[in-house]
Backbone as CSV, one residue per row, in Angstrom:
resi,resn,N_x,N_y,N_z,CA_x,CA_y,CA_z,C_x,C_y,C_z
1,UNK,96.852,106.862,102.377,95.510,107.314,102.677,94.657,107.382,101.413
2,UNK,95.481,107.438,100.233,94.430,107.480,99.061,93.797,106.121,98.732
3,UNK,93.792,105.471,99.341,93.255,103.705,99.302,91.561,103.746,100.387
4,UNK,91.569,105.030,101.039,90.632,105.117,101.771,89.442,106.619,101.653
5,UNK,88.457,106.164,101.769,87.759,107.580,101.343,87.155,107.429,102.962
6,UNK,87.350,108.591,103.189,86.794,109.414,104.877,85.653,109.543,104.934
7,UNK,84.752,109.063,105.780,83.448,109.007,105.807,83.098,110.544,107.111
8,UNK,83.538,110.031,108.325,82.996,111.407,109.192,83.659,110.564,110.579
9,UNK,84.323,111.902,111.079,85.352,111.954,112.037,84.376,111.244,113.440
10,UNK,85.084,110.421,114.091,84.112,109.533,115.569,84.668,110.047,116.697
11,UNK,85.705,110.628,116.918,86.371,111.079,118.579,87.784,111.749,118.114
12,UNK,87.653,112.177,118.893,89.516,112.939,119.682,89.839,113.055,120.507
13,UNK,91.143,112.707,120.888,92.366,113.089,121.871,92.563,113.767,122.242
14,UNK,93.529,113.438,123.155,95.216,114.348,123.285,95.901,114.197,121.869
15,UNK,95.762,113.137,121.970,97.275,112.583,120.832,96.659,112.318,119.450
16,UNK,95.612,111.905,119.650,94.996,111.389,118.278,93.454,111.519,118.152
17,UNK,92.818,111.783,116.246,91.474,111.539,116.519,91.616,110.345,115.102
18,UNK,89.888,109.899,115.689,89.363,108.829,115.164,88.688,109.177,113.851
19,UNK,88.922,108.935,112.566,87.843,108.955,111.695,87.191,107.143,111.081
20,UNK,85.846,107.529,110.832,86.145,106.426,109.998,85.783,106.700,108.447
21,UNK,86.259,105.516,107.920,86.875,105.443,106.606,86.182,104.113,105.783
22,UNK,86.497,104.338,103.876,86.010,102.586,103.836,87.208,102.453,102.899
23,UNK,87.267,101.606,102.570,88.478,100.854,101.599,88.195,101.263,100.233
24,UNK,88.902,101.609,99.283,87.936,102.036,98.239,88.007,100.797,97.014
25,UNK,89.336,99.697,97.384,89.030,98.706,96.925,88.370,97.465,97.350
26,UNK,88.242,97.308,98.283,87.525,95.875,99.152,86.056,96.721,99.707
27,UNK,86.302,97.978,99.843,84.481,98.384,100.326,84.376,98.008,101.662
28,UNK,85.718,97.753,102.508,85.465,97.365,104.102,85.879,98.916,104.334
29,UNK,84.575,99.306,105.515,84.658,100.085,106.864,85.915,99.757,107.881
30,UNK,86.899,101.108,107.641,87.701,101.085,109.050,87.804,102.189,109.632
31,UNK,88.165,101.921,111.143,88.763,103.055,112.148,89.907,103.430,111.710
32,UNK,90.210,105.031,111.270,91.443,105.372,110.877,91.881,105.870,112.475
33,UNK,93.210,105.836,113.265,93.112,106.813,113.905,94.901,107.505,113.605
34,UNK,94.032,109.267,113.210,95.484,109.582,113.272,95.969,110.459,114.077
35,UNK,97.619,110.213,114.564,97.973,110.830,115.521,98.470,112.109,115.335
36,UNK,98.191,112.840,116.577,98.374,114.510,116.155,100.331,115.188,116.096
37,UNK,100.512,114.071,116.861,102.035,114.112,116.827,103.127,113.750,115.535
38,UNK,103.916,114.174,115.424,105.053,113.896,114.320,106.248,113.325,114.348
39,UNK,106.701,112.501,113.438,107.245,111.345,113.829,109.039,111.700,112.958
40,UNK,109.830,111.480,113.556,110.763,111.786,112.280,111.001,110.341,111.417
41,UNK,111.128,109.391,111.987,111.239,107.832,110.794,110.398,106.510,111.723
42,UNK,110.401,105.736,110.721,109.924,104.930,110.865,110.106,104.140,112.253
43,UNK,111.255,103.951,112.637,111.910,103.385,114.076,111.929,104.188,115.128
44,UNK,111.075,105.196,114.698,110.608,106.064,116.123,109.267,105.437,116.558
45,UNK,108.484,105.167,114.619,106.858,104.792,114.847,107.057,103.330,115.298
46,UNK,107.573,102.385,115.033,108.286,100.948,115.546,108.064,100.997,117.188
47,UNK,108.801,101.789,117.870,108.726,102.027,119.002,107.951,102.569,119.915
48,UNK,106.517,103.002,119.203,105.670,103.354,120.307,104.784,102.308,120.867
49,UNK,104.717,102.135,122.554,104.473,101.439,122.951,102.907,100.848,122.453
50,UNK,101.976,101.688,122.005,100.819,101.131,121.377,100.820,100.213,120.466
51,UNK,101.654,100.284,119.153,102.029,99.350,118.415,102.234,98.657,118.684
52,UNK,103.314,98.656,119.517,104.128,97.119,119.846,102.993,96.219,121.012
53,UNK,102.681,96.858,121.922,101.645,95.801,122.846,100.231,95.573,121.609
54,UNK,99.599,96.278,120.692,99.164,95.783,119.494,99.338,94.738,118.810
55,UNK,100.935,94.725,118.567,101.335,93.428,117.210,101.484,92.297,118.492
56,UNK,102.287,92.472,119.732,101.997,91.375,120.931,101.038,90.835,121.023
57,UNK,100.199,91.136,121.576,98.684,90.748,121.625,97.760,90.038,120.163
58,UNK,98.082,90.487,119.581,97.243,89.957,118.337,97.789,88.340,117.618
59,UNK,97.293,87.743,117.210,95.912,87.962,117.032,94.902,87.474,118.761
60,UNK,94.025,88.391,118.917,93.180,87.830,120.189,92.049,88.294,120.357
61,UNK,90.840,87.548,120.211,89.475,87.722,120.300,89.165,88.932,121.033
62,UNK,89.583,89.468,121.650,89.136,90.813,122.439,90.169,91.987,121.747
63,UNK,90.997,91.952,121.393,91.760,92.883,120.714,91.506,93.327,119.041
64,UNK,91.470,94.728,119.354,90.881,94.917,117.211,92.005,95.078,117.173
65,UNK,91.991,94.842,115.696,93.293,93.798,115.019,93.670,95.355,113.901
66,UNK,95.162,95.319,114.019,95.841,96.741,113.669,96.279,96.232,112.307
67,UNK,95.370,96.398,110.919,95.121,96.126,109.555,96.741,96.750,108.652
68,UNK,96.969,98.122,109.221,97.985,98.531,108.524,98.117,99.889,109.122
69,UNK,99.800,99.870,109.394,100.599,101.351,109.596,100.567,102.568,108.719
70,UNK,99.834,103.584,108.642,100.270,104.384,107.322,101.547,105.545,107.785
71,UNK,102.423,105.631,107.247,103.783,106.527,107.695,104.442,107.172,106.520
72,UNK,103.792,108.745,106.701,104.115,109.298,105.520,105.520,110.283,105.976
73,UNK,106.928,109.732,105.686,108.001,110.028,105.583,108.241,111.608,105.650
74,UNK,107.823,112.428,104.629,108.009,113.475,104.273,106.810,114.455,105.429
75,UNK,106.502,114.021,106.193,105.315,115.408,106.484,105.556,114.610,108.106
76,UNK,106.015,113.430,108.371,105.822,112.501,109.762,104.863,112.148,110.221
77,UNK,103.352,111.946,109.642,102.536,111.956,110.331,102.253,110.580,109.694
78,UNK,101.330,109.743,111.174,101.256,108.254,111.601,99.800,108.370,111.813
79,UNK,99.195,107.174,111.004,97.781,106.634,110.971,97.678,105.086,111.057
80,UNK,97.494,105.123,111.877,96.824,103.253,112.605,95.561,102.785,111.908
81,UNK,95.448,101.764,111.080,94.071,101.286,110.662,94.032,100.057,111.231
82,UNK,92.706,100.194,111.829,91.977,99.036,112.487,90.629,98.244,111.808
């Protein structure tokens, strides 16, 4: 997350809210969204069905395209950048 500076939060969940964000090296605008749930490893986050019908689907003109997983080990918490 330190690759991204937080601009101002766009929606929330159940499970997750939306901020957006910009890159602080490329200067691109993204949708962070992070989930409110906790993850114990990585092959739990592997397995949620959002991801995976995500990396399926892509690349495809109607689908926003899932840029990078952030999965911070020590605390479990999972952020999707779009």
């Amino acid at each position: 997350m330190q690759n991204y500076k937080l601009i101002s939060k766009k929606g929330e969940g159940t499970f997750s809210e939306v901020i957006k964000a910009q890159n602080t090296q490329s200067f691109k605008f993204h949708a962070i969204k992070c989930m409110k749930g906790h993850f114990e490893d990585i092959k739990q986050v592997n397995n949620l069905r959002e991801i995976q019908a995500i990396r399926k689907l892509s690349p495809h003109p109607n689908i926003v395209a899932l840029d990078e997983v952030l999965f911070d080990q020590p605390t479990g918490r999972l952020a999707l950048v779009f």
